[in-house]
C-alpha positions as CSV (number, residue, x, y, z in Angstrom):
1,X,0.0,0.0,0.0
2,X,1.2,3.3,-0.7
3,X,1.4,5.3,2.8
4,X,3.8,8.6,2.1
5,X,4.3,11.0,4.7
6,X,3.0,14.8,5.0
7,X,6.6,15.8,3.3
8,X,6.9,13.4,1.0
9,X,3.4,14.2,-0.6
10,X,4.4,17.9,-0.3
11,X,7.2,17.7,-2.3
12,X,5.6,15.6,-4.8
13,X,3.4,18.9,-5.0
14,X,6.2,21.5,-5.3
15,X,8.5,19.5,-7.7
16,X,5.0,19.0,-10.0
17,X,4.5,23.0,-9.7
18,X,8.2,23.3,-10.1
19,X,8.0,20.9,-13.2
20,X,4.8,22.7,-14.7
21,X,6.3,26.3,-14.6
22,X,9.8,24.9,-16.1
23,X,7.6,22.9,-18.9
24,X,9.2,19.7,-18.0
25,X,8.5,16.4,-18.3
26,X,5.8,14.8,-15.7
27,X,4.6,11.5,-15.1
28,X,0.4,10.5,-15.7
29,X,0.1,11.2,-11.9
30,X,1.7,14.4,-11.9
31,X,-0.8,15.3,-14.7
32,X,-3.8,14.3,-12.9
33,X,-2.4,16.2,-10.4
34,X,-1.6,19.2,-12.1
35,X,-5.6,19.7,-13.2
36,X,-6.6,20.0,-9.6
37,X,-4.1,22.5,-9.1
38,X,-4.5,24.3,-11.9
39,X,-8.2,24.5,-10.7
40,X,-6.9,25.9,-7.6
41,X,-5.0,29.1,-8.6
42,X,-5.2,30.0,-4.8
43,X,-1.8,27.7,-4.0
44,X,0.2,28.4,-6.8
45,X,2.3,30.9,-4.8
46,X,2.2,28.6,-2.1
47,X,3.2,25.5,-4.3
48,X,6.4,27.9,-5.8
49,X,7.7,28.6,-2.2
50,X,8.8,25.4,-0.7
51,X,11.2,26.2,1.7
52,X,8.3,28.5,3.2
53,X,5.5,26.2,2.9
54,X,7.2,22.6,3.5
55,X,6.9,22.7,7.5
56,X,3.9,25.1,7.2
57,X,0.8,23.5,9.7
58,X,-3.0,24.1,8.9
59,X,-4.9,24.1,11.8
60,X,-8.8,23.4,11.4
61,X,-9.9,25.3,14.1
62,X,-8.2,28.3,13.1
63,X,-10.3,28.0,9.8
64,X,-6.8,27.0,7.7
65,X,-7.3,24.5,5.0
66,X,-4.4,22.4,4.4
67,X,-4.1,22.7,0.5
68,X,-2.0,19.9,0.1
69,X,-4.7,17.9,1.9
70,X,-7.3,19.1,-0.5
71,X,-5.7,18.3,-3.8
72,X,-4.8,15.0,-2.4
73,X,-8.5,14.1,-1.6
74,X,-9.2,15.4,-4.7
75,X,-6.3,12.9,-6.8
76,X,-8.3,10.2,-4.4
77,X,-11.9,11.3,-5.8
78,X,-10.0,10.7,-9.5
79,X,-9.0,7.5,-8.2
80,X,-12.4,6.5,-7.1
81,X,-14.4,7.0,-10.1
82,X,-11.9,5.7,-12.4
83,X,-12.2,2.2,-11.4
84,X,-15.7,3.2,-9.8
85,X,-15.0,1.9,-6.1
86,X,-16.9,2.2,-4.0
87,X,-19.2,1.0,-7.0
88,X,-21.8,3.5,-7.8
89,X,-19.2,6.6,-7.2
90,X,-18.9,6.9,-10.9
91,X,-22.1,7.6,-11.8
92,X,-22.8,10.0,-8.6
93,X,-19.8,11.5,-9.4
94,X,-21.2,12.5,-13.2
95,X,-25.0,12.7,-11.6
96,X,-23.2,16.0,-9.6
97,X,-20.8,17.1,-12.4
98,X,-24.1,17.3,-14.6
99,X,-26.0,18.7,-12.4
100,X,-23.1,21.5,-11.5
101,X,-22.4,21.6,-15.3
102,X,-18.5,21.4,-13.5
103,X,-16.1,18.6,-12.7
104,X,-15.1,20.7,-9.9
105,X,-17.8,21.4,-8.1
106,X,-18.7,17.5,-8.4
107,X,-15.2,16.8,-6.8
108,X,-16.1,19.4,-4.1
109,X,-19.3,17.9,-3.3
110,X,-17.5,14.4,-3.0
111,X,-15.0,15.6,-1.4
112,X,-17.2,16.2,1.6
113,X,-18.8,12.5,2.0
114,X,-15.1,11.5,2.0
115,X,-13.8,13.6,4.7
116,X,-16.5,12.8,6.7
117,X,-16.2,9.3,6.0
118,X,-12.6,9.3,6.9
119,X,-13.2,11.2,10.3
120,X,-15.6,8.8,10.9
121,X,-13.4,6.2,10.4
122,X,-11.0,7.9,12.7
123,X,-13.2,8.6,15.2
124,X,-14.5,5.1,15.4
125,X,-10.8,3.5,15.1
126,X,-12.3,1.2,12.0
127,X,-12.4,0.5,8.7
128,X,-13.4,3.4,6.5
129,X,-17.7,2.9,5.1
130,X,-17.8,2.5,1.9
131,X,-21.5,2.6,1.8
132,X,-22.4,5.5,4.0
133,X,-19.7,7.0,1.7
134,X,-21.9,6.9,-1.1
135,X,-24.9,7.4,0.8
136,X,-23.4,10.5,1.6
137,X,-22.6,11.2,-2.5
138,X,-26.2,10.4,-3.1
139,X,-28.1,12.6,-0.9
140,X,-25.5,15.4,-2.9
């Protein structure tokens, strides 16, 4: 299972960002990645300032949303409805992308059910609900 830690998937970040701006060479991942931060033009200064940003902590409850955080749930929500598991997330996920005429906003709206899914998970120490999950998607 792949399990990086917080820096590791921050520098896969910065070097895609770093890649992007120098036109380089990036792998399939790094292209999927590189949509969902192109969607977000809000960390692109943040994304070209490593040795700022690399230590950097979020904190919820001082409203802070960990960018790196985001983008990775949304490379996970890609994930998902490419090989549609849980089953059914593909066609939620283009029920909501219809229905928001956006991609984005579908991803957004996912991206919710699978934070709280996760925290649940958390939460309860157990395995991660794959069908309250989608639940979650449907009532979207």
């Amino acid at each position: 299972m792949f399990n990086p830690s917080r820096d590791e998937v921050r520098r896969f970040f910065f070097d895609l960002w770093r890649k992007h701006r120098a036109n380089a060479v990036m792998t399939p991942l790094e292209l999927q990645a590189l949509d969902w931060v192109l969607e977000h033009p809000e960390y692109h200064a943040l994304l070209a300032d490593p040795e700022k940003n690399l230590a950097r902590d979020y904190l919820p409850e001082f409203g802070d949303i960990n960018p790196f955080l985001h983008l990775s749930l949304h490379l996970t929500v890609t994930e998902q409805v490419s090989i549609d598991q849980p089953p059914g997330i593909r066609t939620e996920f283009e029920r909501l992308a219809h229905q928001h005429g956006s991609l984005h906003e579908a991803a957004h709206e996912v991206l919710e059910c699978l934070g709280e899914m996760v925290w649940q998970a958390q939460r309860e120490g157990g395995a991660p609900d794959g069908a309250a999950y989608l639940e979650c998607v449907k009532r979207k």
